[in-house]
N, C-alpha and C positions, 0 to 999 in steps of 0.2 A: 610128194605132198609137202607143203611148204608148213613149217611149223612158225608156232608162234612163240614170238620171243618172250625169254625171259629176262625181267630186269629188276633194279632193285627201285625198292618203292620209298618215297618220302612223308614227311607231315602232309602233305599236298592230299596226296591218299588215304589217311587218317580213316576218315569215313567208310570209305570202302572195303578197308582191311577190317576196322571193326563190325563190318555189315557179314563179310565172313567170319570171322572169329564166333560172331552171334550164331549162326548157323550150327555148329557143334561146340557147344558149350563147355562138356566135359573132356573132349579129346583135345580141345584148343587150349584149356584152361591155362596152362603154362605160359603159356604165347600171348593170351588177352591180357595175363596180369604182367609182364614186361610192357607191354604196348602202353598200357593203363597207368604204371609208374614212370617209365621215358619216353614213351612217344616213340616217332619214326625217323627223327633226329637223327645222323648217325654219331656225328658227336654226344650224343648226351645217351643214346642204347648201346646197350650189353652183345649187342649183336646185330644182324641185318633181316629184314623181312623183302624174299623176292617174291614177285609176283608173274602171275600166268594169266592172259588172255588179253583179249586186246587193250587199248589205252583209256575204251571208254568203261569198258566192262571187265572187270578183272575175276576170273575164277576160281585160282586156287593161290594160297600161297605155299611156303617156306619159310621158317626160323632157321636162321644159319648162325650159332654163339657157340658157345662151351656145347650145346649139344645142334642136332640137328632135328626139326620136326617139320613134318609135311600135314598141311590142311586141306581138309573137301577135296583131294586131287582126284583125281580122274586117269584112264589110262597115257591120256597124252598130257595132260600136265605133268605126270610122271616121268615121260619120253623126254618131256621138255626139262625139266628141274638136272635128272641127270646127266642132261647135255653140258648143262652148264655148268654144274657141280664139278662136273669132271674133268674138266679143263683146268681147276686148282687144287692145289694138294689141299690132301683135307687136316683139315684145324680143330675139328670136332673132335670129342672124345665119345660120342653115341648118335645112334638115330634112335629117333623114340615116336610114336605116336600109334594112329590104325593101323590095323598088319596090313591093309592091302597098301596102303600108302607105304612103309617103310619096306616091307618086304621087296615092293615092287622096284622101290630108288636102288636099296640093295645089290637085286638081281644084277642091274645095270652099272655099277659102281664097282662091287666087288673085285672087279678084274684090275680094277685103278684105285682102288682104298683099302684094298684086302690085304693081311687076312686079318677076320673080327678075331678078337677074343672071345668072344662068345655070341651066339644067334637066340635069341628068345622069340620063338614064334606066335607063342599064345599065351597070352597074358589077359584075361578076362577085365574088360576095362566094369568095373561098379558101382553103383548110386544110391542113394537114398536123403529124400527128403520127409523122413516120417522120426518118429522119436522108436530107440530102441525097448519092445518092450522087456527087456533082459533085464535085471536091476544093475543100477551100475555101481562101480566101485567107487565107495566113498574115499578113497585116498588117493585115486590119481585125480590130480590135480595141476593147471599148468604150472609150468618150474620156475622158481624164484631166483632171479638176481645170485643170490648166494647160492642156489644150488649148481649153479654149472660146473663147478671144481669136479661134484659126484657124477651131474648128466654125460660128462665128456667122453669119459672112458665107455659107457655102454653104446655110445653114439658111434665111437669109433668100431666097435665091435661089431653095429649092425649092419654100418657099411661094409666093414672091410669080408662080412660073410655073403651080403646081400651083393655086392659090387666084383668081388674076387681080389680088390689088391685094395691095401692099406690107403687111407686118407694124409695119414702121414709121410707118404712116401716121398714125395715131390717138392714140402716145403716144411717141416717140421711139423705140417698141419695146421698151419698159421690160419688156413685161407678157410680151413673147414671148420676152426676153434671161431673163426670171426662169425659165418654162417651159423653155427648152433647159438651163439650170442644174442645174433639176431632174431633168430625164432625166439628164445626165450625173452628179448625185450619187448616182442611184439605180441607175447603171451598164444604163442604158437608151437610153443613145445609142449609134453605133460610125458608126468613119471606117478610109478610107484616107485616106493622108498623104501626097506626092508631095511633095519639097523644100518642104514647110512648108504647102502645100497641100491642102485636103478636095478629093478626086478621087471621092470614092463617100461616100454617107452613109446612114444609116437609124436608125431608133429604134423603140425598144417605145412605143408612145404610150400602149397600156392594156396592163393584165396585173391576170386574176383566176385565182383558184384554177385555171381550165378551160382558156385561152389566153391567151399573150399575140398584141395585135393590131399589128402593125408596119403603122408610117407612117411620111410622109417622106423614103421614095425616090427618092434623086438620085446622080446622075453627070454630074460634071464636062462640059460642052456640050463640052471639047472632048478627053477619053475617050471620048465615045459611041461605039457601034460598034467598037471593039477588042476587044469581048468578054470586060470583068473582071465584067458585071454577074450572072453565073450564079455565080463562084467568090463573089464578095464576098457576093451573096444568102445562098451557103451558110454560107458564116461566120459571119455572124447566125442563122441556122434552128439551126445545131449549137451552138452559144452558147447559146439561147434554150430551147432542148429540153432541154437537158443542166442548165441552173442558174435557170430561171424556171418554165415552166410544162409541161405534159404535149402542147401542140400550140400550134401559130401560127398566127395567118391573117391576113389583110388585103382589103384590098376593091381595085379597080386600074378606071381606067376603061377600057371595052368597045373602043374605040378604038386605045388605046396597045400596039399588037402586040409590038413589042420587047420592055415588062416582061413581058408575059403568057408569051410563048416563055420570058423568063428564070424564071419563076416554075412554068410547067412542068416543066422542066426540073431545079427543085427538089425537085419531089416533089409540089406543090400540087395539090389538085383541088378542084371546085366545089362548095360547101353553099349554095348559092343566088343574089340576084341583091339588088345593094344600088341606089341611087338617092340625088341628093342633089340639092338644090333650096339654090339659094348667092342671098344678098341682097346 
């Protein structure tokens, strides 16, 4: 069978990549908000968009940057992506998006990018565009300017539990102190604050026209279990609804019961099933 090639797509293509991106809204969210802030420039983006199918009709893509994510694929856009993928060492630190798209590049990859660090096969991707009826917490609030000094340390905490290794490890954490800067200029972070303390945190990490996607869900190890995590959830959904975008969502792993209850509880329900494969 003669497969169809993969190549990388330009501003030329604009339209077309965002004709798929449109197509799944929340599992592309990532990828439409790169595209939407740089274009398809490769000088001017963060990373490359290939594409799959023929020249006049393009099927699925790929985001290939600091991480890797697969769109709308198909079994043979799959076939295809990792033919080509695997012909270069990889540069990525994750694959991320639908389990059958990631699992599937995986499958094929593995033998030439492996071994992961860790495999997360089911990660319930979730939405909601309604207001949480929960009451929310009057004190999370997004984080000011002069709060970063305090947000930094819990930030670094929920990566380095949520991710398995240290944000500091690589650069002093220059690169990830600049990233939480950024959210917080962007009025994209929010904290509780307990005598000086981040007790509960979150952040819009993407937001395109369609949703913002909140990451970075943490509570304090030793607030767990007291039950602020549904009030402070909502606080962020009603924030985020009302002055960002028209819905929320997030991905959470399959495992983690507690958030998932808390996130029910908000209003969330399922638009499908995410995966991620961490190096």
């Amino acid at each position: 069978m003669l497969m169809v090639p993969v190549r990388q797509l330009g501003e030329a293509e604009r339209g077309a990549v965002e004709r798929i991106l449109e197509l799944d809204p929340f599992a592309a969210a990532q990828v439409a908000e790169r595209v939407a802030a740089n274009g398809l420039s490769w000088w001017r983006a963060d990373g490359r968009v290939l594409g799959y199918g023929s020249r006049d009709h393009i099927e699925s893509l790929c985001w290939l940057g600091g991480q890797l994510t697969p769109v709308c694929t198909n079994r043979s856009a799959i076939a295809a992506f990792a033919e080509a993928l695997g012909a270069e060492e990889r540069g990525c630190s994750s694959i991320v998006g639908r389990a059958d798209g990631v699992l599937g590049l995986w499958e094929r990859l593995s033998s030439r990018w492996g071994p992961a660090r860790d495999v997360r096969p089911n990660q319930p991707l979730l939405a909601t565009g309604t207001v949480p009826q929960v009451e929310p917490d009057p004190d999370v609030h997004p984080v000011r300017a002069g709060e970063i000094d305090r947000l930094f340390p819990a930030a670094v905490a929920m990566y380095t539990e949520e991710v398995g290794v240290s944000p500091l490890a690589e650069d002093g954490g220059r690169a990830y102190r600049q990233r939480v800067a950024e959210l917080v200029r962007g009025r994209r972070a929010y904290a509780r604050f307990v005598d000086g303390q981040v007790i509960f945190k979150a952040e819009l990490a993407v937001v395109t026209r369609r949703t913002a996607q909140i990451q970075g869900v943490w509570v304090d190890p030793a607030w767990r279990g007291r039950g602020i995590g549904a009030a402070a959830m909502a606080a962020v959904v009603r924030d985020a609804l009302a002055r960002v975008a028209p819905t929320v969502s997030l991905y959470v792993n399959d495992y983690n019961t507690p958030a998932r209850r808390v996130y029910e509880r908000c209003g969330f329900r399922s638009v499908g099933t995410f995966a991620t494969v961490l190096f």
